[in-house]
C-alpha positions as CSV (number, residue, x, y, z in Angstrom):
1,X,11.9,6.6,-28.3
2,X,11.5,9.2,-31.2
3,X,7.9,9.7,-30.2
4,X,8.8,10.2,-26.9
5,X,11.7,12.9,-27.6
6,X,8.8,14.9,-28.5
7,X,6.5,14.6,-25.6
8,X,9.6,15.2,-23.3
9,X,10.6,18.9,-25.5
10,X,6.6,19.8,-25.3
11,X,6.3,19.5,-21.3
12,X,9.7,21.4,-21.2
13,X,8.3,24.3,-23.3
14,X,8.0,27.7,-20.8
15,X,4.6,27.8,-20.2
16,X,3.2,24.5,-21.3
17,X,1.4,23.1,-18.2
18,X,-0.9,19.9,-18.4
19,X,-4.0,21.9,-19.3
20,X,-2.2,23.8,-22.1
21,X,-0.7,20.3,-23.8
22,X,-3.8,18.9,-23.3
23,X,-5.3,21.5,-25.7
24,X,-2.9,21.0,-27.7
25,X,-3.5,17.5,-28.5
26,X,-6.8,18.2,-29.2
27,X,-5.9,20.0,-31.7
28,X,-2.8,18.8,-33.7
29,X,-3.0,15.0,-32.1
30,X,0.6,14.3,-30.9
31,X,3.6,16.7,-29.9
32,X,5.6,16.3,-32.8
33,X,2.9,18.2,-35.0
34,X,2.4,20.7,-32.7
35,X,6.1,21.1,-33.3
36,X,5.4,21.7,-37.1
37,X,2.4,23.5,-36.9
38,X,2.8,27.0,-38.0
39,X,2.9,29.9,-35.4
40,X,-0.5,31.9,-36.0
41,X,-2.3,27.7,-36.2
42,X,-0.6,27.1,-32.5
43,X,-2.1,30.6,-31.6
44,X,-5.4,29.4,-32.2
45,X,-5.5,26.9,-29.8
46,X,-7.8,27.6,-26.2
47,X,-5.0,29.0,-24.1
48,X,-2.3,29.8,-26.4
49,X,-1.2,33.6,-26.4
50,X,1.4,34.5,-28.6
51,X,4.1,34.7,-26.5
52,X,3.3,30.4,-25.5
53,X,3.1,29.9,-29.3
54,X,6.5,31.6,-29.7
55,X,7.8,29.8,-27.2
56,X,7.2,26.3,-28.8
57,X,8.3,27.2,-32.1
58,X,10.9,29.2,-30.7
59,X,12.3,25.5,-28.9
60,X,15.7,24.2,-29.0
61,X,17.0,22.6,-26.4
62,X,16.4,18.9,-28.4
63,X,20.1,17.6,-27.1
64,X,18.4,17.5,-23.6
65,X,15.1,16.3,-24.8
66,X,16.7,12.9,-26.6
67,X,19.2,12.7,-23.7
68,X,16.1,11.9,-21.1
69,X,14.2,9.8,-23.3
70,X,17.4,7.5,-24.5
71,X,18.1,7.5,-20.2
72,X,14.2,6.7,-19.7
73,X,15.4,3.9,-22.5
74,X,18.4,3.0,-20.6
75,X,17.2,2.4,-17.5
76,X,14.2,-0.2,-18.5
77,X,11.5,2.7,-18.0
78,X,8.9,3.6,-20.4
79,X,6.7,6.7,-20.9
80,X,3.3,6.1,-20.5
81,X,1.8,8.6,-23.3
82,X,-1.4,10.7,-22.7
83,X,-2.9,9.1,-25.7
84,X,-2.0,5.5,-25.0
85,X,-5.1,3.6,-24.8
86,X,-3.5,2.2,-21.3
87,X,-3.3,5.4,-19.9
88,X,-4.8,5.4,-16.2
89,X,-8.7,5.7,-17.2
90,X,-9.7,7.7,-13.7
91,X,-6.4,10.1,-14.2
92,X,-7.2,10.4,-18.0
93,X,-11.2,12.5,-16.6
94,X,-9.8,14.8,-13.6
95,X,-9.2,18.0,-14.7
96,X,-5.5,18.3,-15.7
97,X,-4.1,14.9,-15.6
98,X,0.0,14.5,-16.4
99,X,0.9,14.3,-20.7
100,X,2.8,11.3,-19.2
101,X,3.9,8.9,-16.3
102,X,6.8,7.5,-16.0
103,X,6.5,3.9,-15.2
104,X,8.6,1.2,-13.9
105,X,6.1,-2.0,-13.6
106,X,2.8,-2.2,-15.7
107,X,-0.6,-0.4,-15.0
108,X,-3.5,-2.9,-16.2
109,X,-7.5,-1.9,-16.7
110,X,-8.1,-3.6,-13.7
111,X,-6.2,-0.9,-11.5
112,X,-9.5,1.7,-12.7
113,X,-10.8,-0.3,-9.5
114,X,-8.1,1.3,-7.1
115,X,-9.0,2.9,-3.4
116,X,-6.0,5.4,-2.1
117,X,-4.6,5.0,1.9
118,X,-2.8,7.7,2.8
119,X,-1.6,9.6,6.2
120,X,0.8,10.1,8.5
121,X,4.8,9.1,8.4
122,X,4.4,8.3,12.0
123,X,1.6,5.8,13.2
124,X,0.9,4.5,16.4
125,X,0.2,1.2,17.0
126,X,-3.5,2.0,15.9
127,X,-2.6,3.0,12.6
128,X,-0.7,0.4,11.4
129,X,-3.2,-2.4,11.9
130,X,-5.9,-0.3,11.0
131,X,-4.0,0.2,7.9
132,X,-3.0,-2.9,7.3
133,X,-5.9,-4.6,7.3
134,X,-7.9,-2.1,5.1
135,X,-5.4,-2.8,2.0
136,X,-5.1,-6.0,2.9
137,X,-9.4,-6.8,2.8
138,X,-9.6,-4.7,-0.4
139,X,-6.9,-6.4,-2.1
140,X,-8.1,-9.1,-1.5
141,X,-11.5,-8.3,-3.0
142,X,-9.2,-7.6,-6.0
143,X,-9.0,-3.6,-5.8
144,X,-5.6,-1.7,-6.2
145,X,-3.7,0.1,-3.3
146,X,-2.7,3.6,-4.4
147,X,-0.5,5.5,-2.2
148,X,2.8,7.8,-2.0
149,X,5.7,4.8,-1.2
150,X,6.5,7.2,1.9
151,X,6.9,6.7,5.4
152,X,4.5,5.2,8.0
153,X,0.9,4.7,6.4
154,X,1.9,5.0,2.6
155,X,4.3,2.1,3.4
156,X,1.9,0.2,4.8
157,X,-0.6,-0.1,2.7
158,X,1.6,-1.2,-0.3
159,X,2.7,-3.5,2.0
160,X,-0.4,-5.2,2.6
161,X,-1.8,-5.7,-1.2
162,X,1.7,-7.0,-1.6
163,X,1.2,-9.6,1.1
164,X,-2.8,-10.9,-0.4
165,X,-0.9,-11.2,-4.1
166,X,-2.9,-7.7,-4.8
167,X,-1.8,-4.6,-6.7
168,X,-0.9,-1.4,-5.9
169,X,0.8,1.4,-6.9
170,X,3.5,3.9,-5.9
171,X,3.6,7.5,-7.0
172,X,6.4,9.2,-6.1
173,X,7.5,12.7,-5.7
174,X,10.8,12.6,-7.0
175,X,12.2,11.2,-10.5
176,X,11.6,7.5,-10.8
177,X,15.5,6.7,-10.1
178,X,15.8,8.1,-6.9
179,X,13.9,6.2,-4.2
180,X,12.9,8.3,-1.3
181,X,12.9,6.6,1.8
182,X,16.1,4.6,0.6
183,X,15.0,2.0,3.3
184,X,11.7,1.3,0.6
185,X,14.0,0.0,-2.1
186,X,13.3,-3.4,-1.6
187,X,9.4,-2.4,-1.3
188,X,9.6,-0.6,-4.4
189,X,10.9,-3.2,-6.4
190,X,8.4,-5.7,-4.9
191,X,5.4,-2.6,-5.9
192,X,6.9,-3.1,-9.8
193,X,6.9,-6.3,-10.2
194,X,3.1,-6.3,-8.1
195,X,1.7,-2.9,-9.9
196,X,4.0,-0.1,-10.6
197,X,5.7,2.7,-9.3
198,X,5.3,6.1,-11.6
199,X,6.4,10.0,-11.6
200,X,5.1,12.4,-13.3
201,X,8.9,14.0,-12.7
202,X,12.0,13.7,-15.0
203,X,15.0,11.3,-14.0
204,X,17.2,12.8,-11.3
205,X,14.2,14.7,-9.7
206,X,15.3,15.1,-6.1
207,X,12.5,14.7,-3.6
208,X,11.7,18.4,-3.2
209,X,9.2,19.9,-1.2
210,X,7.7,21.4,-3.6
211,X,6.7,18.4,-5.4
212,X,4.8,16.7,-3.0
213,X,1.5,18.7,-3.8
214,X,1.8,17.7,-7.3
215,X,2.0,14.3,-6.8
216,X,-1.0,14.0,-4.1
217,X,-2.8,15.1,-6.6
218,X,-2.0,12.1,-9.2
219,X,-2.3,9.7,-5.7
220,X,-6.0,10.7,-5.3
221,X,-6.7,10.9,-9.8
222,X,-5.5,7.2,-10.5
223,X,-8.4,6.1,-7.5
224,X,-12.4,6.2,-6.9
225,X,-11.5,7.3,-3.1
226,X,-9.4,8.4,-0.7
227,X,-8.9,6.6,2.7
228,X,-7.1,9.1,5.2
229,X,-6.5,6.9,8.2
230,X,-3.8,9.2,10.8
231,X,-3.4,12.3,10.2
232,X,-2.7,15.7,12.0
233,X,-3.9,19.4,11.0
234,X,-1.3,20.0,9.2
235,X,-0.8,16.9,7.6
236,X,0.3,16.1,3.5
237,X,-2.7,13.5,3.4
238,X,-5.3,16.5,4.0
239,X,-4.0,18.0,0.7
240,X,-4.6,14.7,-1.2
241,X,-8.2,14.8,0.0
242,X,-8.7,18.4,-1.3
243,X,-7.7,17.2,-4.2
244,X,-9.7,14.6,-4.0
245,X,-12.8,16.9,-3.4
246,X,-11.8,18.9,-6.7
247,X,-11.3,15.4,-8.9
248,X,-15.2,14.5,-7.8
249,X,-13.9,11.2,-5.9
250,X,-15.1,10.2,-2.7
251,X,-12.9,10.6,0.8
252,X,-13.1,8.3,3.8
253,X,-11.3,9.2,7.3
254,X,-10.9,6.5,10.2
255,X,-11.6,8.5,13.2
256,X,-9.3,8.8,16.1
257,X,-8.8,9.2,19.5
258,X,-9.4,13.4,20.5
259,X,-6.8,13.5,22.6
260,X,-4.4,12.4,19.8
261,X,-2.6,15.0,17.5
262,X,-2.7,12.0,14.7
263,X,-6.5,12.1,15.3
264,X,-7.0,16.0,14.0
265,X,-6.9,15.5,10.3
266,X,-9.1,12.4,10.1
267,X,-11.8,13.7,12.4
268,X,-11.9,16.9,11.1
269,X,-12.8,15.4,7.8
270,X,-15.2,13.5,9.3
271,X,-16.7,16.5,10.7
272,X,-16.5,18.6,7.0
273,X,-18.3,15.5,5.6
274,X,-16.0,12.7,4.8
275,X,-17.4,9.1,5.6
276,X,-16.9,7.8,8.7
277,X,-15.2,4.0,8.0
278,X,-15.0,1.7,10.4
279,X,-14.5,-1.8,7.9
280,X,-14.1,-2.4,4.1
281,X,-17.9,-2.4,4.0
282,X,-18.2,1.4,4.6
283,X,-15.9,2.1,1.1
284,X,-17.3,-0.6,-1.1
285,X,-20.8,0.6,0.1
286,X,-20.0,3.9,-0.8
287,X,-18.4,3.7,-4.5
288,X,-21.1,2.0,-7.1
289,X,-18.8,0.4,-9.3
290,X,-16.7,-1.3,-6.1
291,X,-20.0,-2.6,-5.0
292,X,-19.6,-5.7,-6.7
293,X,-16.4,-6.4,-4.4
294,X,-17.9,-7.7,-1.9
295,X,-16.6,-11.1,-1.6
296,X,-12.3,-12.2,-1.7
297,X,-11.6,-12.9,-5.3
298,X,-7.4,-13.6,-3.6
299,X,-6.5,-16.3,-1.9
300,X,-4.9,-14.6,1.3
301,X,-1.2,-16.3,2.0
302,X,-2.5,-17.3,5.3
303,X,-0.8,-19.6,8.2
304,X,-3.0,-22.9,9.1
305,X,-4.0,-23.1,12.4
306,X,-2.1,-25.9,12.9
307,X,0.6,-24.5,12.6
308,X,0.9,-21.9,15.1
309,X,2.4,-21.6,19.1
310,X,0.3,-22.7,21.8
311,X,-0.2,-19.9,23.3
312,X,-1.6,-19.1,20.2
313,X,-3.7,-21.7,20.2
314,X,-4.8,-20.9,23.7
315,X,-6.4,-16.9,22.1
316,X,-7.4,-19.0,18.5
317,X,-9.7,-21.6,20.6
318,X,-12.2,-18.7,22.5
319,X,-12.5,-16.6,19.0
320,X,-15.9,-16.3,17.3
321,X,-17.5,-15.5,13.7
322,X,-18.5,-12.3,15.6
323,X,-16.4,-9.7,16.9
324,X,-15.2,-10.3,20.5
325,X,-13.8,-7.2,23.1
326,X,-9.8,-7.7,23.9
327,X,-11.1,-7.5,27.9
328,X,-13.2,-10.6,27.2
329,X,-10.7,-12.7,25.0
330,X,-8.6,-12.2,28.5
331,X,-11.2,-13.3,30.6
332,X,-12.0,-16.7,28.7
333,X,-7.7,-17.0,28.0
334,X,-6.3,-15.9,31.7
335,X,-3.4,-13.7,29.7
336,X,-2.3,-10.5,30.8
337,X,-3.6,-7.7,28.3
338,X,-0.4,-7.0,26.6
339,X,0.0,-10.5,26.1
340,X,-3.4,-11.2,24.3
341,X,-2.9,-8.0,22.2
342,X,0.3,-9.0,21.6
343,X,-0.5,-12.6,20.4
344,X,-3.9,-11.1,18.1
345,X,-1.8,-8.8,16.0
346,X,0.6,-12.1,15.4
347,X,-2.8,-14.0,14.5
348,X,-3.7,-10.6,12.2
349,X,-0.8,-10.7,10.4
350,X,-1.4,-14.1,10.4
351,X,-4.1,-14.1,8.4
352,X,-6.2,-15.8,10.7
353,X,-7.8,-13.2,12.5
354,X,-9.6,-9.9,11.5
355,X,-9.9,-6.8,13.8
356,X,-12.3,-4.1,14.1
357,X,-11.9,-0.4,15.8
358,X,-12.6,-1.0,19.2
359,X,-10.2,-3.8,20.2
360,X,-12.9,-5.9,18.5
361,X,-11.4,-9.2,17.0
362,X,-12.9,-12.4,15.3
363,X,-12.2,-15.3,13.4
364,X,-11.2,-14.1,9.7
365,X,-14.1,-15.6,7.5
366,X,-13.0,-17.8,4.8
């Protein structure tokens, strides 16, 4: 907690940013010798005017400093230092990644294999499952859902590497004791105990506007890519693929109907370049090191066959190992359309069955 006393004073230095404490490190190796290092040595450093280096020598509000670290203490947090050898490896590289996280939950090596889904706070019908069953088939190849705990799509997709046993984790835009929605307090405890959820923001860090952009930007640096599956023009997501863009990693968009407003976004990403994805395939095919994920290395939570309704059954029975048009599952089933879409999505959440865009569905392969 003494070490971290430190870190906390140096970020709250006028004029400090990431970049700047960054350098600093570099140079004098942790906060607390930067904090002993003589004016004209702090000077020195890439960055540093005078009036910076006055600033940190010049530093006293300690009494706030120890108070947030002893209530980071307090309230079973921990700091996740910059220098920590467990520090996020694919936020460590971008350009001006936080001096620390916040951290309720644990971050492990294996999250360096972590795709982000983000988009709008209100899907339609199409984005959910869409969603849901992109974290749910990369999860289950053993890659971590990142995404922003909000609303709609961010919600979603933790939701889904929760239900595989996966990872993910939450970055939020607000200090990491004030949950924003409220209604995602139970989800945010499940994301801890499954991943973790992190801030970059001190405790009691309301959920501001302003913050938002900030933490996009962490959302898109702890992954190799950026899915953006609804989204409109004016949407947050498109910021967290900019950012994206400027971090070097890859973005995906799931393209949408023209004549929907949650369609802009994606498909003018598509347009400016972003790949197209219509399965799992399209990302892992796309990212080098996530080539290797091709297969399930999870064991989905799925329902036996056995086990479910007869009408069911009845839409289980005519399914294939190859994709198979909603109009023709009613054909072979005699079910009204609502019905049969209705009864799939129970079989999807089900585990059994696996749709495509298109109103395309087939058996889920083992």
């Amino acid at each position: 907690m003494e070490e971290w006393k430190y870190w906390i004073a140096l970020k709250m230095v006028h004029g400090v940013g990431e970049v700047l404490f960054r350098n600093l490190l570099s140079k004098f190796y942790s906060p607390q010798n930067v904090f002993k290092a003589q004016i004209s040595e702090i000077g020195k450093v890439d960055g540093i005017g005078e009036k910076t280096a006055q600033a940190i020598k010049g530093f006293s509000d300690w009494g706030k400093a120890e108070e947030e670290a002893e209530r980071v203490k307090r309230s079973g947090f921990k700091l996740l230092l910059l220098t920590d050898s467990n520090y996020p490896r694919n936020l460590f590289n971008a350009y001006n990644p936080p001096p620390f996280l916040y951290v309720k939950g644990e971050i492990l090596s294996e999250d360096d294999n972590a795709i982000a889904i983000v988009g709008t706070r209100i899907p339609d019908r199409y984005g959910r499952s869409v969603t849901q069953r992109l974290a749910e088939e990369l999860s289950r190849r053993g890659i971590t859902i990142i995404s922003g705990m909000a609303r709609g799509i961010d919600s979603i997709a933790h939701a889904g590497a929760l239900k595989t046993g996966g990872r993910t984790i939450a970055v939020l835009g607000s200090g990491l004791d004030i949950i924003y929605p409220m209604e995602n307090k139970k989800l945010y405890e499940e994301i801890s105990t499954r991943g973790a959820v992190v801030s970059e923001f001190p405790l009691g860090t309301i959920p501001d506007s302003v913050n938002f952009p900030k933490r996009n930007r962490i959302i898109s640096g702890l992954s190799l890519g950026v899915v953006v599956v609804q989204a409109s023009d004016k949407s947050g997501s498109l910021i967290t693929a900019s950012f994206a863009l400027e971090q070097n990693r890859e973005v995906f968009a799931v393209p949408g109907n023209i004549e929907t407003k949650l369609s802009r976004g994606t498909n003018k990403l598509i347009k400016e370049g972003a790949k197209l994805v219509e399965s799992v395939e399209d990302i892992l095919a796309e990212i080098e090191v996530l080539r290797r994920f091709k297969q399930d290395k999870l064991v989905a939570d799925t329902v036996s066959p056995s086990d479910i309704s007869h009408d069911e059954k009845a839409i289980y029975s005519v399914l294939r190992d190859e994709p198979l048009h909603i109009d023709e599952i009613t054909k072979l089933t005699g079910m009204s359309p609502a019905n049969v879409l209705s009864i799939l999505l129970s079989l999807e959440l089900s585990g059994l069955v696996t749709q495509f865009p298109g109103k395309m569905f087939q058996l889920r392969k083992p």
